[in-house]
TIRO-674667 format. One record per residue (C-alpha): residue number from 1; z, x, y; residue in three letters. Coordinates in Angstrom, 2 decimals. Each point is the difference from the previous one (the first is absolute). Layout:
N
PT    k       pz       px       py    r
PT  NUM        Z        X        Y  ALA
...
This chain:
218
PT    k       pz       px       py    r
PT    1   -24.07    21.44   -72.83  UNK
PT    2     3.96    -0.05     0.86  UNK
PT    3    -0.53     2.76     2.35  UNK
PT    4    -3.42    -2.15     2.02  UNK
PT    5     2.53    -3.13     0.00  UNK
PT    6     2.86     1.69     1.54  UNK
PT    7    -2.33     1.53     2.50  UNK
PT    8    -0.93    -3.23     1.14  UNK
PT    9     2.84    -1.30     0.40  UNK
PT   10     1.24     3.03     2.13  UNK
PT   11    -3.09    -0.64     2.05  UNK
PT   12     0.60    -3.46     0.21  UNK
PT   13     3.47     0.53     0.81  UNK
PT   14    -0.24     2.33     3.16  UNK
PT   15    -3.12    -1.61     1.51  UNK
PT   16     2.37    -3.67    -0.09  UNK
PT   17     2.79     2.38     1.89  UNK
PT   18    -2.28     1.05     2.47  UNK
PT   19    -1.06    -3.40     0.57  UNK
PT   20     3.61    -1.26     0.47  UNK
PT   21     0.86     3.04     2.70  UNK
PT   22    -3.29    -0.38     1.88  UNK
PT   23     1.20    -3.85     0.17  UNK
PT   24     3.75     1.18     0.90  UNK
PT   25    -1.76     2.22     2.32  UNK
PT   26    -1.89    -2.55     1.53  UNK
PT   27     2.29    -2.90     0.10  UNK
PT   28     2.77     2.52     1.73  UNK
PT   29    -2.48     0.85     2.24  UNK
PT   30    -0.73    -3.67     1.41  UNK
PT   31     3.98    -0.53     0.58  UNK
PT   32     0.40     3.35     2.26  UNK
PT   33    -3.87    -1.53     1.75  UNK
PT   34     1.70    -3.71     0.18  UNK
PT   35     3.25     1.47     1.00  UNK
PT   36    -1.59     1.83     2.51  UNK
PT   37    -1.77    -3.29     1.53  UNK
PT   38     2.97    -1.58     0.00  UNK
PT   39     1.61     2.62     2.14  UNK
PT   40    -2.89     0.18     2.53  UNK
PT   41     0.23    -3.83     0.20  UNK
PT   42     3.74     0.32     0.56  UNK
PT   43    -0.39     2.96     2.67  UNK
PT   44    -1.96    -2.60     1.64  UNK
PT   45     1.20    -2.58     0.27  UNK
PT   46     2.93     1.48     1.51  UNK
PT   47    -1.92     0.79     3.34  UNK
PT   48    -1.26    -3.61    -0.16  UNK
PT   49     3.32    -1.42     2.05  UNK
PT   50    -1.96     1.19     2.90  UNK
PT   51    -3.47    -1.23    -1.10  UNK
PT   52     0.21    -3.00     3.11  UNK
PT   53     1.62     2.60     2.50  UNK
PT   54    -4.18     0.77     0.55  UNK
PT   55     0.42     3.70     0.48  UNK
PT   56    -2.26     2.79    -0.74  UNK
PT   57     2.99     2.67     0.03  UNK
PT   58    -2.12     1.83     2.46  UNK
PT   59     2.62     0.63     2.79  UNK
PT   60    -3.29     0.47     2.21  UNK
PT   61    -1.45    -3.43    -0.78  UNK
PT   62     2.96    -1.88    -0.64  UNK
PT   63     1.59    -1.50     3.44  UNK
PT   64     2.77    -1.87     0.54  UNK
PT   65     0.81    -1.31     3.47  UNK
PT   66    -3.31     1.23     1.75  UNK
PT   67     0.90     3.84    -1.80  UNK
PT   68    -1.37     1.87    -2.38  UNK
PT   69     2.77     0.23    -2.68  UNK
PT   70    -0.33     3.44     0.60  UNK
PT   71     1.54    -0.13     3.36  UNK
PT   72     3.19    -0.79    -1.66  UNK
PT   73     0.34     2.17    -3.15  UNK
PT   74    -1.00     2.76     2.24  UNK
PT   75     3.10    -0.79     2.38  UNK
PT   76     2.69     2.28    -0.56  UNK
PT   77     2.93    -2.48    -0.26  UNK
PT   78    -2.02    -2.49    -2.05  UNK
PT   79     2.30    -0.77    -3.37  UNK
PT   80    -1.02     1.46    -3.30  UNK
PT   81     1.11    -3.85    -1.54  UNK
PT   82    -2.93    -1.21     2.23  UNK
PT   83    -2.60     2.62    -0.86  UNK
PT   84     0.19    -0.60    -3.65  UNK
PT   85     0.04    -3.82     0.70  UNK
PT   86    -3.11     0.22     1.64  UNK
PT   87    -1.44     2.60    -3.26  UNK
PT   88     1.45    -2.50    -2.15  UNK
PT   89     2.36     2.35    -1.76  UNK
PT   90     2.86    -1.28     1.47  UNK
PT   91     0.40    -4.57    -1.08  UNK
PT   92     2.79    -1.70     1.48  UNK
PT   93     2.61    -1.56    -2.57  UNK
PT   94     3.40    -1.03    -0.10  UNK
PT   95     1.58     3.08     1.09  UNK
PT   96     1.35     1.87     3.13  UNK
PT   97    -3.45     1.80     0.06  UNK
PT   98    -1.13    -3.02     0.83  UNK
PT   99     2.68    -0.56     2.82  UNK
PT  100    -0.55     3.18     1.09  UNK
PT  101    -3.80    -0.69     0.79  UNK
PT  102     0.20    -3.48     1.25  UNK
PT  103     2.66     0.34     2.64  UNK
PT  104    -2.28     2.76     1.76  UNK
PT  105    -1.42    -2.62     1.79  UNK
PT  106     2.22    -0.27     2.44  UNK
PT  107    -0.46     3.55     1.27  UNK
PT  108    -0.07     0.73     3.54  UNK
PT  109    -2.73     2.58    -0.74  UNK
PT  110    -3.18    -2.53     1.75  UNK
PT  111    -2.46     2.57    -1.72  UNK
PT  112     1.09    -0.60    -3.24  UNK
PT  113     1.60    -3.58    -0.74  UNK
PT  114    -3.46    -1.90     0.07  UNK
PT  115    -0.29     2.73    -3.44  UNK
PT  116     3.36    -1.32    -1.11  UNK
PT  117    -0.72    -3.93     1.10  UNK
PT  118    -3.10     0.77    -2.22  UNK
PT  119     2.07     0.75    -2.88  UNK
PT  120     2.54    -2.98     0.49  UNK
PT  121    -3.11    -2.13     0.00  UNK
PT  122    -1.69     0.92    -3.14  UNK
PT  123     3.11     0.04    -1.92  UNK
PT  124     0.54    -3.90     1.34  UNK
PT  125    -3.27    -0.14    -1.66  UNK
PT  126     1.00     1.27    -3.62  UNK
PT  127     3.23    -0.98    -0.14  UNK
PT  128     1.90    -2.29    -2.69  UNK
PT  129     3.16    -1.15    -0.53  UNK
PT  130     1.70     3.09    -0.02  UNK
PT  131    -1.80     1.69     2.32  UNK
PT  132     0.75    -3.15     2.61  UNK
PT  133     3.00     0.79     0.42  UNK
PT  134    -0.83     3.43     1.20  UNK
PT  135    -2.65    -1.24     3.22  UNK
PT  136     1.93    -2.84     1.63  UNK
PT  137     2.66     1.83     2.14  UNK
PT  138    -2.44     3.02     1.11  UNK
PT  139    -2.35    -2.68     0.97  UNK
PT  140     2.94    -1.99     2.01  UNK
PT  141     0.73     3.44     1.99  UNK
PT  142    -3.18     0.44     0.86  UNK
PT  143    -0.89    -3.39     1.24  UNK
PT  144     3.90     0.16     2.06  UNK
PT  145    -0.72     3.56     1.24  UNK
PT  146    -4.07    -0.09     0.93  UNK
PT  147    -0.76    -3.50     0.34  UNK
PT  148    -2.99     0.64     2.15  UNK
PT  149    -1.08     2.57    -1.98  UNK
PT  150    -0.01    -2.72    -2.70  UNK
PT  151    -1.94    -2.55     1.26  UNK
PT  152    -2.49     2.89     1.16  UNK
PT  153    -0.49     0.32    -3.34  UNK
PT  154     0.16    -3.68    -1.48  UNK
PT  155    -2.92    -0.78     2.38  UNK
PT  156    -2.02     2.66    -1.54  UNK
PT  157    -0.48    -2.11    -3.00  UNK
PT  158    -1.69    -3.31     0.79  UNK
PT  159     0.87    -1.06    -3.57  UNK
PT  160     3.63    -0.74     0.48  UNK
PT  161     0.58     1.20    -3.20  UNK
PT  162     1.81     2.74     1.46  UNK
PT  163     2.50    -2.10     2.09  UNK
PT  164     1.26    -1.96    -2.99  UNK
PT  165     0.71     2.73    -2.42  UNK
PT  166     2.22     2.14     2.35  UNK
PT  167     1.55    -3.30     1.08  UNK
PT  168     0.03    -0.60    -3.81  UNK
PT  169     1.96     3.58    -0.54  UNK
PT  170     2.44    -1.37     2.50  UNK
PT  171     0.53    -2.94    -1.28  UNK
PT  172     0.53     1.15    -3.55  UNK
PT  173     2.10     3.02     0.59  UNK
PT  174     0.55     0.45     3.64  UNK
PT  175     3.67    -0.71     0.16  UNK
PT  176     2.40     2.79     1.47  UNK
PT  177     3.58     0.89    -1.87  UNK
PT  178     1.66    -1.90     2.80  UNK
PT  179    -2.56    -2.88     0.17  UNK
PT  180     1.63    -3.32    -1.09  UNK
PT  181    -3.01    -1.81    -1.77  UNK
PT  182     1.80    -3.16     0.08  UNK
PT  183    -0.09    -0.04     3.70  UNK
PT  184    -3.76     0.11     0.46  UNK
PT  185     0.31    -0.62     4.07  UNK
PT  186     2.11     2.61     0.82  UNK
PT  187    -2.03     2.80    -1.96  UNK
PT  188    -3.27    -1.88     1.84  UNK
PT  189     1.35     0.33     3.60  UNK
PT  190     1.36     3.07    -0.40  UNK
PT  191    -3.54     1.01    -1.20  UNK
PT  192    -1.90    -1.84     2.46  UNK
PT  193     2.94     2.19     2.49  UNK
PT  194    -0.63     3.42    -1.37  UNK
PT  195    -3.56    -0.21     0.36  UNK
PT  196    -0.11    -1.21     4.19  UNK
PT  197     2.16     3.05     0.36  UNK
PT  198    -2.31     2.07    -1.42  UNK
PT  199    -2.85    -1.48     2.48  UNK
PT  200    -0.26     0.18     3.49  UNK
PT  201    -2.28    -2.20     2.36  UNK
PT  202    -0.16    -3.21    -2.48  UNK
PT  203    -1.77    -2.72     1.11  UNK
PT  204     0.88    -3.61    -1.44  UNK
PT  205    -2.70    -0.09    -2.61  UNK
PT  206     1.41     3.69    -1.48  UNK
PT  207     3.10    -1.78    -0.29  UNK
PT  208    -1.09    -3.11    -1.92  UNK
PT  209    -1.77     2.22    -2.00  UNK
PT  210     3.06     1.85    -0.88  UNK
PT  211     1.34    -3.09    -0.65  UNK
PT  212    -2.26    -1.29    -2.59  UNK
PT  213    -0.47     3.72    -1.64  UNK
PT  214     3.99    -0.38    -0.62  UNK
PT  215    -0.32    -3.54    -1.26  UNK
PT  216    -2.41     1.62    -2.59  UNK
PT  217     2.04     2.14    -0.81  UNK
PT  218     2.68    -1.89    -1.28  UNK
């Protein structure tokens, strides 16, 4: 009879173990599958800082200035910061990186800055407060340096939304080292002066509009 009862209980005794590892087993088993959610959710959402950008990351398909994106990874002297802007593996932040990218757009390479304008504008478009502080000058050069080429490109969004958040960028963090911010005129006609020189055959109505772009500006 002793020896039946203390069978029993052995029985009893490793079938309750078994239980408690198969529930060990399984309960370890939905961390690593949660865990593993969690990370694809994570890996995700860090390609979403592009999700309004409305790219297909087909360089064949994807155009940017009447190009196939193509046209410009393809190019030789395109920059590697640019490529992996445009593959998303490369997001702007506080850092010279950053600097590095932006100020591209004043290249004197015509094949490639609307690629590097591109880049300036989307990261207008995502930036914050830190990143602010990044857009406003390269945005300023550009605007001093091709300010044709600028309203070209204004025009070619009938929203306006465009126009105001470059002239926004300026605005916010367009100031040169030896800009005086006090002295808002001077830095505005010295603007206005830059960009004239930089045009040739302006009628009165380029100028006004010059005028008023600097006006926004500051």
């Amino acid at each position: 009879m002793k020896n039946y009862i203390f069978y029993v209980l052995v029985v009893f005794i490793s079938q309750s173990c078994s239980e408690m590892n198969n529930k060990t087993t399984t309960s370890t088993e939905n961390k690593i599958e949660t865990s593993q959610k969690k990370d694809t959710v994570l890996k995700t959402d860090k390609k979403d800082w592009q999700s309004g950008f409305g790219l297909t990351h087909n360089p064949e398909l994807d155009t940017i200035w009447k190009k196939p994106v193509k046209y410009y990874l393809e190019n030789p002297k395109c920059s590697p910061l640019a490529k992996d802007f445009y593959k998303g593996k490369f997001r702007p932040t506080d850092n010279d990186s950053t600097s590095e990218l932006l100020s591209l757009v004043t290249t004197g390479n015509i094949e490639l800055r609307p690629f590097y304008r591109w880049c300036l504008n989307m990261t207008i478009q995502i930036q914050d407060g830190a990143l602010a502080e990044y857009t406003g000058i390269p945005a300023r050069k550009y605007i001093e340096k091709y300010p044709k080429e600028f309203f070209e490109y204004m025009d070619s969004d009938t929203t306006n939304g465009k126009y105001i958040d470059w002239t926004g960028s300026v605005s916010y963090s367009g100031f040169y080292d030896e800009d005086d911010y006090k002295k808002s005129n001077e830095i505005k006609s010295r603007m206005a002066k830059k960009i004239k020189s930089n045009c040739k055959n302006i009628d009165s109505k380029f100028e006004i509009r010059v005028e008023k772009l600097v006006e926004d500006c500051f």
